[in-house]
mmCIF file of the N, C-alpha and C atoms, coordinates in Angstrom:
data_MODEL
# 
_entry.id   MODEL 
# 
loop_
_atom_site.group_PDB 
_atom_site.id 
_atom_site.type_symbol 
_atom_site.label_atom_id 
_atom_site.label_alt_id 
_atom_site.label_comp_id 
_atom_site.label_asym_id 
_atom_site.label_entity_id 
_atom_site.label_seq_id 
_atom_site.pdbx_PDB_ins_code 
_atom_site.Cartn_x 
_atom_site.Cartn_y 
_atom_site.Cartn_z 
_atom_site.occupancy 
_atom_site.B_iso_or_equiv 
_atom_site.pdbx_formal_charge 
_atom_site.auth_seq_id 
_atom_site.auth_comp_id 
_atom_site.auth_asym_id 
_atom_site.auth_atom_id 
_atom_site.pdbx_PDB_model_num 
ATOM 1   N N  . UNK A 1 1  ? 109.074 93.584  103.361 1.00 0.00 ? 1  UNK A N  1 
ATOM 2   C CA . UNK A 1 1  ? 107.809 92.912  103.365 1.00 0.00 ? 1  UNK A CA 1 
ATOM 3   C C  . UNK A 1 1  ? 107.224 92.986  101.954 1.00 0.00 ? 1  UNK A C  1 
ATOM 4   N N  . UNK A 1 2  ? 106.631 92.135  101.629 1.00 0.00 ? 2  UNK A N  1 
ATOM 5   C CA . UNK A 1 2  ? 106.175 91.760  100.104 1.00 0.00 ? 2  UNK A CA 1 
ATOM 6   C C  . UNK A 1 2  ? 104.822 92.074  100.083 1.00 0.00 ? 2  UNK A C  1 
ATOM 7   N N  . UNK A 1 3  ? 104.531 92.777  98.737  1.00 0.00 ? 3  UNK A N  1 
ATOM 8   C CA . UNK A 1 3  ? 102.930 93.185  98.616  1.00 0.00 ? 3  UNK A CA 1 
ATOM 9   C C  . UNK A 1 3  ? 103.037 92.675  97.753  1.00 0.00 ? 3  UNK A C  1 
ATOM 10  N N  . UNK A 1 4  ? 101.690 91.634  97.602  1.00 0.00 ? 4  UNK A N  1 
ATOM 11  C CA . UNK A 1 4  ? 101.167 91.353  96.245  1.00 0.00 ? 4  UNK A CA 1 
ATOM 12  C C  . UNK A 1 4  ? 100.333 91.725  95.420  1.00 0.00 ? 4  UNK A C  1 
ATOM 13  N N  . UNK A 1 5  ? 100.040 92.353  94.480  1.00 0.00 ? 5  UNK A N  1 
ATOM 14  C CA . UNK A 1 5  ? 99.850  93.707  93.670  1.00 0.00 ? 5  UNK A CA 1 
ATOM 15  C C  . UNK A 1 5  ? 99.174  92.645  92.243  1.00 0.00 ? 5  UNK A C  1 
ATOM 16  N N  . UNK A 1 6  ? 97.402  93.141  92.499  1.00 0.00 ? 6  UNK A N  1 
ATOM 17  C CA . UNK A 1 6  ? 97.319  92.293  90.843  1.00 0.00 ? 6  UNK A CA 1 
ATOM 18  C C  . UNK A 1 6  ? 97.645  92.988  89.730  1.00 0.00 ? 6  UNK A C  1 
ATOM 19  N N  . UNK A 1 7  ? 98.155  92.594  88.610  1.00 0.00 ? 7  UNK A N  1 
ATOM 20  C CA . UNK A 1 7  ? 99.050  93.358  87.954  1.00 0.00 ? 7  UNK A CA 1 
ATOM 21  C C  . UNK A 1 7  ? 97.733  93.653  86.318  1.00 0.00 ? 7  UNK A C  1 
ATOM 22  N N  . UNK A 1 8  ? 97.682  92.393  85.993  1.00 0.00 ? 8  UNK A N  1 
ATOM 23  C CA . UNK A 1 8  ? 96.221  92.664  84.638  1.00 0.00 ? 8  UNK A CA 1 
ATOM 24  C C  . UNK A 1 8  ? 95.494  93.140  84.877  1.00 0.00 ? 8  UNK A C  1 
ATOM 25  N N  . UNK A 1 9  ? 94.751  93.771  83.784  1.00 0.00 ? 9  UNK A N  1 
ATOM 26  C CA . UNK A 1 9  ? 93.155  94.324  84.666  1.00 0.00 ? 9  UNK A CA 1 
ATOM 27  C C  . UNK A 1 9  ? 92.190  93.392  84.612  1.00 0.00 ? 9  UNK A C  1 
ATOM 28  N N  . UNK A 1 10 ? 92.409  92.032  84.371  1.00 0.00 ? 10 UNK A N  1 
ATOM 29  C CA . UNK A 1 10 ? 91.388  91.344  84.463  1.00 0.00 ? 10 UNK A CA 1 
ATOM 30  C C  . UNK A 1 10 ? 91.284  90.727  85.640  1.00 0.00 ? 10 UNK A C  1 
ATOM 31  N N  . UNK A 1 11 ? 93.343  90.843  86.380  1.00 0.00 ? 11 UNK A N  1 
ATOM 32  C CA . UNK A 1 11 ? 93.181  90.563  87.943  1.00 0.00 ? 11 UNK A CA 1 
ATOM 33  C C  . UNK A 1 11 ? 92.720  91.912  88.558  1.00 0.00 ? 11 UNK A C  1 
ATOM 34  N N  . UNK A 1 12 ? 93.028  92.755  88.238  1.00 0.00 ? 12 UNK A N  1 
ATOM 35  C CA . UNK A 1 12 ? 92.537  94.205  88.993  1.00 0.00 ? 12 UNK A CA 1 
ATOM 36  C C  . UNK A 1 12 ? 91.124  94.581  89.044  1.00 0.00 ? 12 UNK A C  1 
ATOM 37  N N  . UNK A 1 13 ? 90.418  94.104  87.934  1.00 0.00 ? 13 UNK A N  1 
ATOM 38  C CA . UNK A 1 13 ? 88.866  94.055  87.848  1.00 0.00 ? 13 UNK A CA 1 
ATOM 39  C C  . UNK A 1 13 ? 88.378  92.491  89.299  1.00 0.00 ? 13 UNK A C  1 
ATOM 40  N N  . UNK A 1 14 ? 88.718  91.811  89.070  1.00 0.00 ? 14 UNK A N  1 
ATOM 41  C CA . UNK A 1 14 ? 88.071  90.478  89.930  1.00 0.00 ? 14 UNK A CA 1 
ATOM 42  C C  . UNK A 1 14 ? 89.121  90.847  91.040  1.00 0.00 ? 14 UNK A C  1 
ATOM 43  N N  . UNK A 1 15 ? 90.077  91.923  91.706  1.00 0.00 ? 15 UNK A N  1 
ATOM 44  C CA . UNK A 1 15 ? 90.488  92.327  92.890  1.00 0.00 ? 15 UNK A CA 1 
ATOM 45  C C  . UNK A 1 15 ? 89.241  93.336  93.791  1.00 0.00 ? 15 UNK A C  1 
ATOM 46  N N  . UNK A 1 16 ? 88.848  93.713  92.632  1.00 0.00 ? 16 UNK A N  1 
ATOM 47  C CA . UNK A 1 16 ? 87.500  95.079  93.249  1.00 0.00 ? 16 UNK A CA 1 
ATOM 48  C C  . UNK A 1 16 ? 86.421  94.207  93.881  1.00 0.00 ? 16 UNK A C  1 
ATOM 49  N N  . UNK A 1 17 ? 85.918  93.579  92.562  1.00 0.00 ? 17 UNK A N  1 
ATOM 50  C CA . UNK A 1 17 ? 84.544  92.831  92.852  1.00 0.00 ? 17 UNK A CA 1 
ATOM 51  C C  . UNK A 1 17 ? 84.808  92.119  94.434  1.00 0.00 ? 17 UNK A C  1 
ATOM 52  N N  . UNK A 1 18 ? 85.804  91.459  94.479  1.00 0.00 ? 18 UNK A N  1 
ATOM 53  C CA . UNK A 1 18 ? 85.819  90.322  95.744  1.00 0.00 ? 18 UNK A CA 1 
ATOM 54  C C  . UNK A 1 18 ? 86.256  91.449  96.514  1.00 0.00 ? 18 UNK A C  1 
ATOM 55  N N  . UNK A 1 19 ? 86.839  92.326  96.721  1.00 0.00 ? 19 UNK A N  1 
ATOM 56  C CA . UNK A 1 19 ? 87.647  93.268  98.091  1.00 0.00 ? 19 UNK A CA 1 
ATOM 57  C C  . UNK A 1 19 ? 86.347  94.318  98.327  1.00 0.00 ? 19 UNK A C  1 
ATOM 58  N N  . UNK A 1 20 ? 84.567  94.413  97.331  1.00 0.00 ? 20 UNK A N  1 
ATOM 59  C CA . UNK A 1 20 ? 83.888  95.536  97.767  1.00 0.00 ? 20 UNK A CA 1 
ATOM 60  C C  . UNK A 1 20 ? 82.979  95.091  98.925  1.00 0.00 ? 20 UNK A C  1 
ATOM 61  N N  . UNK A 1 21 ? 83.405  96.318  99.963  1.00 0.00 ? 21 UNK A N  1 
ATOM 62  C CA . UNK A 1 21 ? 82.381  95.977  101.225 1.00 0.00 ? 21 UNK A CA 1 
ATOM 63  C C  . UNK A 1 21 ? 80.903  95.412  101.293 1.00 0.00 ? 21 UNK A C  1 
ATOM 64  N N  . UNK A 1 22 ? 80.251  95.878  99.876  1.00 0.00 ? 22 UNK A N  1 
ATOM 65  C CA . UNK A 1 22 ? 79.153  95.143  99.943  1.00 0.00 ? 22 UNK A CA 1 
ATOM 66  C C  . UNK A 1 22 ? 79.034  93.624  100.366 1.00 0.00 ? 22 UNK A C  1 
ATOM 67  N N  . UNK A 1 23 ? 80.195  93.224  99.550  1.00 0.00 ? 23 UNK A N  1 
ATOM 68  C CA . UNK A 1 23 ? 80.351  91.721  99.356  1.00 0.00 ? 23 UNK A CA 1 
ATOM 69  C C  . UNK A 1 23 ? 80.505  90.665  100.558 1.00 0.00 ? 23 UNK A C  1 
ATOM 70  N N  . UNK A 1 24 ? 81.022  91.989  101.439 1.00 0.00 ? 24 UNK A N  1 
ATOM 71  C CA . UNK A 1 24 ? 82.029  90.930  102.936 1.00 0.00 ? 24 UNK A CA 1 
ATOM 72  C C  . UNK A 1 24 ? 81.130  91.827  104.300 1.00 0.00 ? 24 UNK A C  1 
ATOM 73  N N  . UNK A 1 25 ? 79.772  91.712  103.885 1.00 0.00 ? 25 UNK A N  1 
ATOM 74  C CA . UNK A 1 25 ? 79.427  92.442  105.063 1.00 0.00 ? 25 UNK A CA 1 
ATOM 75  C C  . UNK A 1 25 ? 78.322  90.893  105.672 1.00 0.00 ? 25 UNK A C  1 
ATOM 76  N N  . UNK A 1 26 ? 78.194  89.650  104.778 1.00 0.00 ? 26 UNK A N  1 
ATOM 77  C CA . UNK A 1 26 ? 77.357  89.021  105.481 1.00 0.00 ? 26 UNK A CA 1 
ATOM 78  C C  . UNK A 1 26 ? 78.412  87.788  105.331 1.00 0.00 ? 26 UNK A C  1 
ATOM 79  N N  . UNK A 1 27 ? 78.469  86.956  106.646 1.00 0.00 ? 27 UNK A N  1 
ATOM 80  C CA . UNK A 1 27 ? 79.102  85.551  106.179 1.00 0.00 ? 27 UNK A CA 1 
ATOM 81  C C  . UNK A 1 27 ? 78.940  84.712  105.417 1.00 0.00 ? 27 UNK A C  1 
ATOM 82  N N  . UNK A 1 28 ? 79.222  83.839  104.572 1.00 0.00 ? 28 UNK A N  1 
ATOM 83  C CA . UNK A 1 28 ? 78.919  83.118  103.729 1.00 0.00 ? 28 UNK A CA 1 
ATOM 84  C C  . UNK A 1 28 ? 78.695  81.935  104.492 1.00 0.00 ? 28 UNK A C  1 
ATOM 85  N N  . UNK A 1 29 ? 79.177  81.190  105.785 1.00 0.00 ? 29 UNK A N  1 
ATOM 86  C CA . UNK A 1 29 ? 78.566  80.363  106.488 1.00 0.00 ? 29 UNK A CA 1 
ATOM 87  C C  . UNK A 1 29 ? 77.517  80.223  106.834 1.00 0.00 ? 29 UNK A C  1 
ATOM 88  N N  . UNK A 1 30 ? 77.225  81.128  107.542 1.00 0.00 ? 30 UNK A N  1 
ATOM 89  C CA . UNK A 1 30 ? 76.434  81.194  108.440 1.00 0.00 ? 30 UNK A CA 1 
ATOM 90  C C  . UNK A 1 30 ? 75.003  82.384  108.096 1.00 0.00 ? 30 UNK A C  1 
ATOM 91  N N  . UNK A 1 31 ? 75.433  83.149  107.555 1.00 0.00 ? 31 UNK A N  1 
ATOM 92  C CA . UNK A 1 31 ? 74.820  84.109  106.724 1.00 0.00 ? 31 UNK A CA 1 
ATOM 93  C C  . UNK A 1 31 ? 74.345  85.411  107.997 1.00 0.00 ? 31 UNK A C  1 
ATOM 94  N N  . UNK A 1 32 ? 75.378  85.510  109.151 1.00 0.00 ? 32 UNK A N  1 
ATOM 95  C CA . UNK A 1 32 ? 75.197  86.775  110.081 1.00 0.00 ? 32 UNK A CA 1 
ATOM 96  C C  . UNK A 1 32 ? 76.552  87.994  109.505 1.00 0.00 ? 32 UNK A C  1 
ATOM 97  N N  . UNK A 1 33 ? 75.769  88.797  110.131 1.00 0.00 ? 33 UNK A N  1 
ATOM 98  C CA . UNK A 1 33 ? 76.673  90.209  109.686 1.00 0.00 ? 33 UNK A CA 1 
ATOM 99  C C  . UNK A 1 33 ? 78.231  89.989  110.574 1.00 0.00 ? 33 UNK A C  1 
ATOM 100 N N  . UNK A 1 34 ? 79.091  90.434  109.681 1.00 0.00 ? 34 UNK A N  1 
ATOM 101 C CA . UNK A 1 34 ? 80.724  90.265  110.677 1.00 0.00 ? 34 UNK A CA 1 
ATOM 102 C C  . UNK A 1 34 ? 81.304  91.809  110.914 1.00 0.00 ? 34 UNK A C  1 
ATOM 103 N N  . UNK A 1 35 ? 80.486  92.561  110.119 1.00 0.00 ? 35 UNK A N  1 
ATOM 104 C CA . UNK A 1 35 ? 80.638  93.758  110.624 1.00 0.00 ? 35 UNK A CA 1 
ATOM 105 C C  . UNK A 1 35 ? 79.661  94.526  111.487 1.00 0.00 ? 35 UNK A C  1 
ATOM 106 N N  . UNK A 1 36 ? 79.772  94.716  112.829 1.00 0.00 ? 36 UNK A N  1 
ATOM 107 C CA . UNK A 1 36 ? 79.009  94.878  113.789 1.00 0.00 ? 36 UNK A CA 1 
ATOM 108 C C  . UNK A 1 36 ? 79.526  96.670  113.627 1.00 0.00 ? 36 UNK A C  1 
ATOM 109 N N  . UNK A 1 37 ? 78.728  97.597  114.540 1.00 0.00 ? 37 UNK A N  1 
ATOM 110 C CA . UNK A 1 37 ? 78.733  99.313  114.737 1.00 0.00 ? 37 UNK A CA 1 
ATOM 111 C C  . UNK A 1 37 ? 79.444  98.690  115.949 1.00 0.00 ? 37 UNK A C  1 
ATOM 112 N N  . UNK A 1 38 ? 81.074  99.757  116.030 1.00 0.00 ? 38 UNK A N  1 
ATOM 113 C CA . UNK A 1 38 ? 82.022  99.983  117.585 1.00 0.00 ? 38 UNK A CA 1 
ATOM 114 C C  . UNK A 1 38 ? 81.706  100.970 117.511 1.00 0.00 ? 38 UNK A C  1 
ATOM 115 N N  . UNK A 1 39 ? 82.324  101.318 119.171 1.00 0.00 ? 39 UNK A N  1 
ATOM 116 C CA . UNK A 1 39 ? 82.279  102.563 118.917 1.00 0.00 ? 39 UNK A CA 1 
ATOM 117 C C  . UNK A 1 39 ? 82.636  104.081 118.434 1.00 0.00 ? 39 UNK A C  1 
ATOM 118 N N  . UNK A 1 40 ? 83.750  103.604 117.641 1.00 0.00 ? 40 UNK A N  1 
ATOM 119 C CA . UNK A 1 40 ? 84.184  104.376 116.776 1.00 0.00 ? 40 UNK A CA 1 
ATOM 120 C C  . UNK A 1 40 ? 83.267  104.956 115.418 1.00 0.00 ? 40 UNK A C  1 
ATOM 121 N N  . UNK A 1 41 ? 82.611  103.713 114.632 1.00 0.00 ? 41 UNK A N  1 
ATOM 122 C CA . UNK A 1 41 ? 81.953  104.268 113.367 1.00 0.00 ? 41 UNK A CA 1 
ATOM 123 C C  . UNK A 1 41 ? 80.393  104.952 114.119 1.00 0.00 ? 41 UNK A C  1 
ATOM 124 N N  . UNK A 1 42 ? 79.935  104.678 115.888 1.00 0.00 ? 42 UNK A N  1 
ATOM 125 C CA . UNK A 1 42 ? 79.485  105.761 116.048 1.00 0.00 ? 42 UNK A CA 1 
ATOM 126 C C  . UNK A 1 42 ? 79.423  107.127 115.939 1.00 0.00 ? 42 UNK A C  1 
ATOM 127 N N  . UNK A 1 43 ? 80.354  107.042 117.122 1.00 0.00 ? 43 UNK A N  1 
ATOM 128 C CA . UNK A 1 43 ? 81.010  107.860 117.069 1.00 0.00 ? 43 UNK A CA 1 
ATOM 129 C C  . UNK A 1 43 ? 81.215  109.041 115.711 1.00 0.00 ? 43 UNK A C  1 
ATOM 130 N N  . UNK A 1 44 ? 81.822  108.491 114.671 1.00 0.00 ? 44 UNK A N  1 
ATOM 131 C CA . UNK A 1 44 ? 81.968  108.909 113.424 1.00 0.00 ? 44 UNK A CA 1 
ATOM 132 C C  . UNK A 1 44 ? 80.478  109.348 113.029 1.00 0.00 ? 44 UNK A C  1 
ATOM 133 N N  . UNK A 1 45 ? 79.762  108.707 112.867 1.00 0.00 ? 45 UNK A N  1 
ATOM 134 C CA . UNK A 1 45 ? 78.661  108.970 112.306 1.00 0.00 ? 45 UNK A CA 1 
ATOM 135 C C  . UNK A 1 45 ? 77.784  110.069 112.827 1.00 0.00 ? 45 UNK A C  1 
ATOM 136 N N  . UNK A 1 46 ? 77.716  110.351 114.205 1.00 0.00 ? 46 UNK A N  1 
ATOM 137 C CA . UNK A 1 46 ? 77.429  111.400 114.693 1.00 0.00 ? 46 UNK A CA 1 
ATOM 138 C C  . UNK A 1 46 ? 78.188  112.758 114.446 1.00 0.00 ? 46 UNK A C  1 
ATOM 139 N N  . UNK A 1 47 ? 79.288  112.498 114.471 1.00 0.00 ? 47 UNK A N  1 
ATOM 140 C CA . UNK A 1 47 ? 80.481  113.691 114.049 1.00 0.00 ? 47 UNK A CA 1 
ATOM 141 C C  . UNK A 1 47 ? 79.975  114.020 112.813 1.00 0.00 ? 47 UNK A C  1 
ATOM 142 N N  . UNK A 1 48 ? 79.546  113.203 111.306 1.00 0.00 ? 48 UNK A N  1 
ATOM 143 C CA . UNK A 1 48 ? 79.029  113.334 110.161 1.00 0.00 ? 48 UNK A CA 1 
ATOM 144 C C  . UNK A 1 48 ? 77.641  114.507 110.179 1.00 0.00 ? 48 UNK A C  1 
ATOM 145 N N  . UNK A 1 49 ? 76.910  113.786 110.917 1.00 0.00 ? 49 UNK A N  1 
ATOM 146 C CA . UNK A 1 49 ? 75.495  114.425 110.849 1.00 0.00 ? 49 UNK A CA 1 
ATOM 147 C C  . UNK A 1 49 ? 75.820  115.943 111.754 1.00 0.00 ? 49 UNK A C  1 
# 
């Protein structure tokens, strides 16, 4: 299976920016959240505190 791997850092810099969660937490359509709380990152989060 093939990974594609940016290799410059000018692809490795513009790989971060577009892949950081900030970025992909609201749709760009529609402008609603696509990351909803399961119950796992409850879960988690209680285990945290």
């Amino acid at each position: 299976m093939a990974v594609p791997l940016p290799l410059s850092a000018e692809a490795q810099a513009e790989a971060r920016v577009l892949m950081l969660s900030a970025n992909n937490v609201l749709s760009p359509a529609h402008g609603r959240p696509l990351v909803t709380p399961t119950q796992d990152m409850i879960i988690g989060a209680y285990y945290m505190t």
